[in-house]
N, C-alpha and C positions, 0 to 999 in steps of 0.2 A: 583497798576496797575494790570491787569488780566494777565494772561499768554495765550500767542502766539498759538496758535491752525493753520493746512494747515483746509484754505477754497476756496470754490470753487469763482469767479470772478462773479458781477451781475453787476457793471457800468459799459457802453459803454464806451469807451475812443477813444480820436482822438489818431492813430496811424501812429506814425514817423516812418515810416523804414528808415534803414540804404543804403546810399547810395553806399559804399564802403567798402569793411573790407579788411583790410592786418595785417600782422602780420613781427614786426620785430622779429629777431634773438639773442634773449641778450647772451651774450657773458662773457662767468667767470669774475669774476670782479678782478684785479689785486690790490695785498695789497701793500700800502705807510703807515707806521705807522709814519714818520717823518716828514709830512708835505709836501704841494704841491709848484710844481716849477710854476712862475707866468701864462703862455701861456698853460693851458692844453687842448688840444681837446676834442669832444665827446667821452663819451666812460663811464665805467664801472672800479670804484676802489674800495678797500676795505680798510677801514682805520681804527686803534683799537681806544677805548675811550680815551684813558691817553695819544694821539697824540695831537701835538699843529695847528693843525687844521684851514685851513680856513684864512691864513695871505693874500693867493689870494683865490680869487673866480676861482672855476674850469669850466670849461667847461665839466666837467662830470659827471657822477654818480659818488656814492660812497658809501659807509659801514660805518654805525659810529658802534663800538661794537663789533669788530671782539674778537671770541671766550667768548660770553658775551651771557646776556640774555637782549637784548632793544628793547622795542618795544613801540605800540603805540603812531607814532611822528604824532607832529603837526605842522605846518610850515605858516611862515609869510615871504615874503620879502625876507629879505636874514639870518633869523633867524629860528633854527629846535630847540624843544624842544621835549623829547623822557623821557620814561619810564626804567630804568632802574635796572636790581636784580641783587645784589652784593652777592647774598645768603646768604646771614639776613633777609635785607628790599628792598624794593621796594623804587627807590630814582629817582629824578628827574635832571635830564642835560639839558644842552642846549648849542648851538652853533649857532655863527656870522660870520660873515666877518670880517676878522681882530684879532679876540678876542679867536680864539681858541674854544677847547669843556672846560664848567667848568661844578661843584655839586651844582647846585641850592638847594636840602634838603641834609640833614647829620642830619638824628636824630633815634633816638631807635624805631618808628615803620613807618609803611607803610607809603609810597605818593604815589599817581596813577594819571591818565587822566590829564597828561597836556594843556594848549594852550600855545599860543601866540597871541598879538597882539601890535603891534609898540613897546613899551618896557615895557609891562605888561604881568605878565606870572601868570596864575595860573592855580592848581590843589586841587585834594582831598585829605588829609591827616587822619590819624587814630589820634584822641588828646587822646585816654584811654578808651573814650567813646562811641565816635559815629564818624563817618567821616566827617570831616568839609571842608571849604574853602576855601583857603590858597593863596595870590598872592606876588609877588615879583615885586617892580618898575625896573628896569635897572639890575638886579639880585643881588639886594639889600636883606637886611634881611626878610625874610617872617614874611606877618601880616597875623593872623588870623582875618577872618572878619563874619563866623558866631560860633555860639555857642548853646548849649541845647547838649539832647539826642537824635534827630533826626540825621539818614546820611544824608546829600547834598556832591551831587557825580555830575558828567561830567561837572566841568564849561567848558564855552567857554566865549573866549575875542574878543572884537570888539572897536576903538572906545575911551578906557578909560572904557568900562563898563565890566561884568561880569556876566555871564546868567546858571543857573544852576539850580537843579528840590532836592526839601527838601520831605523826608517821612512824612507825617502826621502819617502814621497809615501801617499797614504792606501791604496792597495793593494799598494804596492812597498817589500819590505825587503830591505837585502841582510845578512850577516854579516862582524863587526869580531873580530880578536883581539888582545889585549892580553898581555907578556909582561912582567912584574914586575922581571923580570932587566934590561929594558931603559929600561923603562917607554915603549915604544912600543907605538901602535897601526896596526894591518894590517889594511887590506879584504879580505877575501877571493871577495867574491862583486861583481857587477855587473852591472846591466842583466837581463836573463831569462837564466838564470833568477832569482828573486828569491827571498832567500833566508826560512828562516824558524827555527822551534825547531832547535836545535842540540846537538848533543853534542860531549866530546872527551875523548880518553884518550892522553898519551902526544903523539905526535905524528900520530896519526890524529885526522881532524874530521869528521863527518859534518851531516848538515842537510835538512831538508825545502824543496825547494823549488819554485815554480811554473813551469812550463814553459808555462805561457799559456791552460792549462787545467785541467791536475790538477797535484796536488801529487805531483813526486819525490823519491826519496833521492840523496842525492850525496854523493859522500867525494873528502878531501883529503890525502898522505899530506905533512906539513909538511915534513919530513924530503929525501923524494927528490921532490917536488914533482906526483906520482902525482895524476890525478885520475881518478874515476869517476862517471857516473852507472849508479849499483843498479838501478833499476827505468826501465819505460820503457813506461805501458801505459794503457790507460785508468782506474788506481785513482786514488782517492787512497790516497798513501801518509805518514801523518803520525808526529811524535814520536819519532823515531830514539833510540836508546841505542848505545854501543860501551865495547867493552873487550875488547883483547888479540887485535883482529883480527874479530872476533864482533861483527856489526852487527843488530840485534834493532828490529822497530819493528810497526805494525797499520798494516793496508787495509784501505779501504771494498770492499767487493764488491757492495753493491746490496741482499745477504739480511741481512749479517753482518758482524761483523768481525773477523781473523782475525790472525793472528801469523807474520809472517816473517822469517827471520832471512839473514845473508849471511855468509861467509868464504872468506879467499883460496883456502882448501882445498877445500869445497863446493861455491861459489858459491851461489845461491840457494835457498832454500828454502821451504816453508809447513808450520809443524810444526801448526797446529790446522785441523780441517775439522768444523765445523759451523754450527747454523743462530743459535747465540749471539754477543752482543759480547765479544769480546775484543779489550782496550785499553792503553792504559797500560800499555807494557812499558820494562821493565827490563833488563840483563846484565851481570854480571860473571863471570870463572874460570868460562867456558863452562857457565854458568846462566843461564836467562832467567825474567822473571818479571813477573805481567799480574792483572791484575782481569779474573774473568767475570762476564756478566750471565745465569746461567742461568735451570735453576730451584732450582739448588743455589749461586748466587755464594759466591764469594768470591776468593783469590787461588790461582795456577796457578804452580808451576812446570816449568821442561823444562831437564834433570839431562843436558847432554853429556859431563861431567867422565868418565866413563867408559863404552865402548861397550858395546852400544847404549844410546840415551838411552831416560831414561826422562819422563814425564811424571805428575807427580798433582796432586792438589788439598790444598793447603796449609792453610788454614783455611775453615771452614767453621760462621760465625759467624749465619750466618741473614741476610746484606748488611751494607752500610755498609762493607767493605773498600775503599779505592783507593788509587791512587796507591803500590801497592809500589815499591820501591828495594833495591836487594841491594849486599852489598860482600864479599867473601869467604865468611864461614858465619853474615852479620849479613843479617837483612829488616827493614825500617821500612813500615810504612802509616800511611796517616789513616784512623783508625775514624769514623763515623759515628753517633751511638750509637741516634738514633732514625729515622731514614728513611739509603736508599741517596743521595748527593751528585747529584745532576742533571749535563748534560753540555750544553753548546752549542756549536756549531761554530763561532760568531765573534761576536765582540763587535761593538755596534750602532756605537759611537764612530769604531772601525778595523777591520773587518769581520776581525777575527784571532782565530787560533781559538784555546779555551784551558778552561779548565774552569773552572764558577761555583759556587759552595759556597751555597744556598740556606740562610742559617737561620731556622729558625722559634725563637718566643719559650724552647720548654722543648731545644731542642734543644744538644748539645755535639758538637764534634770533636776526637777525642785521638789523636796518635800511640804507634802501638805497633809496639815493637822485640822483635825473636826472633835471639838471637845465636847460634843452634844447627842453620841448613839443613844442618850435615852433617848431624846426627845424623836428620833428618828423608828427606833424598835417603836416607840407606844403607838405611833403615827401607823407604822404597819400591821399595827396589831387590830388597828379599828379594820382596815380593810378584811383581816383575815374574818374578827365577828360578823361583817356584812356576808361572804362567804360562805358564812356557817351557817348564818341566818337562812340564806336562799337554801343552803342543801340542806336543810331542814324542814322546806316547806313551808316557813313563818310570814314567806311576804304573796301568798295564792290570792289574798281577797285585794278590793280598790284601796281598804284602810291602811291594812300593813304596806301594799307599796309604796302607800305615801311617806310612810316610816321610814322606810329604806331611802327614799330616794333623798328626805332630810336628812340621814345619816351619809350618802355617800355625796351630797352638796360639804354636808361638813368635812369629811372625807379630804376633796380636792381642795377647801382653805388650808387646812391642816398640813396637805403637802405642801402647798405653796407656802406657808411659815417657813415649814422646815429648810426647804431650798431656797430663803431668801437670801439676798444681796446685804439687804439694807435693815432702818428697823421703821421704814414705812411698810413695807411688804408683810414682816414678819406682824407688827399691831393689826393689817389689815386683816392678816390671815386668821389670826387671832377672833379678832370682832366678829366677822363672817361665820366663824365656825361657833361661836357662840350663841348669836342667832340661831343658826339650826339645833343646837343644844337644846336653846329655849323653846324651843319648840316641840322635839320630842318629850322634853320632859314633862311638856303640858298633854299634847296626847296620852302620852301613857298615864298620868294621873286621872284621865278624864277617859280611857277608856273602858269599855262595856265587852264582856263576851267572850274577850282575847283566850285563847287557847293557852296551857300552863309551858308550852313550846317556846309558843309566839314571846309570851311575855319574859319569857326567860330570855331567850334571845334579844328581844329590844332593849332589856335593862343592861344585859353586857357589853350593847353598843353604846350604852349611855354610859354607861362607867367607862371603856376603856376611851369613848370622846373626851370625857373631864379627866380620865389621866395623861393623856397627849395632849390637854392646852394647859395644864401644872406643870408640863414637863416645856411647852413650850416658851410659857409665860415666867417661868423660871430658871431658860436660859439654862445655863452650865451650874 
């Protein structure tokens, strides 16, 4: 593959802006090294690796790795699978529901870039020679499944099968899948373009690859044997993510970097426009989700689960956030706890690009898990209706402002649930915003005159109010 060059943008693209942006408050995350009590609210834990982990499903974030170096998680379901340095080797964990955290490798050299998917895990391992393949059924014994002097590096799982990009040659890779059911392997890619990081969901595959100058997206549908190339321009376009049709990844543009996404409905898109990085995306159930480098970092996401989308800022921990992953109403990051993770565009060995985790002597990396994005999206959603409201004109008289301002009272409870610690915070937040619930919903039954605007408008902030304390009140 070539290396990464800032270029300037030459395709027109349809541009999604952002409806909405808010920003919660993340809140220090409180350490349980012994394990969770069954009923936990929203909120922010930190929990160390050698804890027995996860006998209930929390209601909160958390830390796997405290005073550790883990990063790189990947998550399925109710399964995280993380990178782990014991200051040897680079070793591979994973954690369930029920089952604790255990040491999927235990061996004398490196493992990297894990997945997941339903009870298939793999990653890259060092054999002596070159970096090969490596999967585990139910966290069973690892099989190696390729071999030679070539590295094959980033699998990803989907499915039973296993998708991953093999070196031919020091600038040339193309992408291998593997299907468990058969236990055969399949080239997928040849000659230029050459392929590179991969995704796969299902039986859509997608992949960055060189077209002999910049890096494009390309998809594969396994299924009816559909190919496409995405993008076609002077960016590079790296890191692809997919799910359920929804193809999400970042370009260079030369200022910035930016977040695009593609479906067979839309076709393409650019849902961010500005002069920051945004990287490292993620998508699943029509969410997508990115590390910015502002002046506010942290992770981003953009909510098309229902129209119009909206966009906020998910945590907002002062940096060190990267590498989000989403899987239904679950987020995984690797925190950083004392500097933001540095970035290079390609390794000196194989000029490939990938991300290096610099640590210094007092420094840790821990991953942390938030099993609660509905409750977070709905929460952003009422601010976007308040939004609409005003640029609608629905709150000009003394009456509707009152409206408003009970809605954006309820508003800041509602945040404050969601970024709670505890489950006094989260109850209070709760109560508070119900209050002003009660209260709009008496105005609007008892209002006189209201314009067919107005009322539209105030009934959507009444709805999406009571679907953000359903979604708060019920937790994960």
């Amino acid at each position: 593959m070539v290396r990464v060059s800032h270029l300037s943008m030459s395709l027109l693209l349809v541009f999604a802006a952002p409806i909405a942006t808010t920003a919660f408050s993340s809140p220090t995350a409180t350490t349980l090294a012994n394990g969770l009590p069954a009923n936990m609210p929203v909120g922010t834990i930190k929990l160390s690796t050698d804890a027995e982990l996860w006998t209930h499903w929390p209601n909160k974030s958390y830390d796997i790795g405290q005073k550790a170096w883990d990063f790189d998680a990947h998550l399925d379901g109710e399964q995280v699978v993380w990178q782990h340095d014991n200051g040897r080797t680079w070793e591979i964990w994973a954690a369930a529901r029920g089952k604790g955290c255990r040491q999927i490798t235990n061996g004398a050299s490196d493992a990297e870039s894990p997945d997941v998917s339903g009870g298939l895990i793999a990653w890259s391992g060092f054999d002596g020679q070159a970096w090969q393949i490596f999967v585990s059924n139910g966290g069973g014994s690892p099989v190696q499944i390729t071999q030679g002097r070539s590295d094959s590096e980033f699998p990803r799982v989907s499915n039973g099968r296993v998708a991953w990009y093999t070196y031919e040659r020091r600038n040339v890779a193309q992408v291998y899948l593997w299907d468990s059911r058969t236990d055969q392997i399949t080239q997928i890619t040849s000659g230029v373009p050459s392929g590179g990081p991969v995704a796969i969901d299902g039986d859509e595959l997608v992949w960055m690859g060189s077209d002999g100058r910049w890096f494009q997206i390309y998809y594969l549908n396994l299924a009816t044997g559909e190919r496409r190339q995405l993008t076609n321009d002077k960016m590079n376009h790296r890191l692809p993510a997919i799910h359920d049709g929804l193809v999400a990844w970042d370009a260079g543009d030369g200022k910035a970097t930016e977040v695009f996404v593609w479906g067979h409905e839309h076709g393409l898109m650019r849902i961010t426009n500005n002069q920051w990085s945004d990287c490292f995306v993620d998508a699943h159930a029509r969410r997508v989700v990115w590390e910015t480098y502002s002046s506010r970092p942290g992770i981003m996401v953009w909510d098309a689960t229902v129209e119009p989308p909206v966009t906020f800022q998910f945590t907002d921990r002062g940096g060190g956030e990267c590498n989000p992953r989403t899987n239904g109403s679950w987020v995984v990051w690797d925190q950083r706890e004392t500097q933001t993770p540095k970035v290079r565009a390609n390794d000196p060995d194989a000029n490939r690009m990938r991300r290096v985790h610099f640590r210094g002597p007092n420094e840790q990396c821990n991953v942390f898990i938030v099993p609660n994005l509905d409750a977070f999206c709905a929460v952003a959603r009422v601010e976007q209706g308040i939004q609409m409201a005003y640029a609608a004109r629905a709150t000009d008289d003394a009456y509707n402002k009152q409206l408003c301002t009970e809605a954006e009272a309820a508003l800041a409870a509602l945040r404050t649930g969601a970024g709670d610690t505890d489950g006094d915070g989260i109850d209070g937040g709760v109560r508070i915003a119900q209050t002003h619930l009660t209260r709009i919903r008496s105005s609007l039954d008892s209002a006189r005159g209201l314009q067919p605007v107005q009322q539209a408008a105030f009934q959507r902030i009444r709805v999406l109010i009571e679907t953000a304390l359903r979604a708060l009140s019920g937790g994960a």
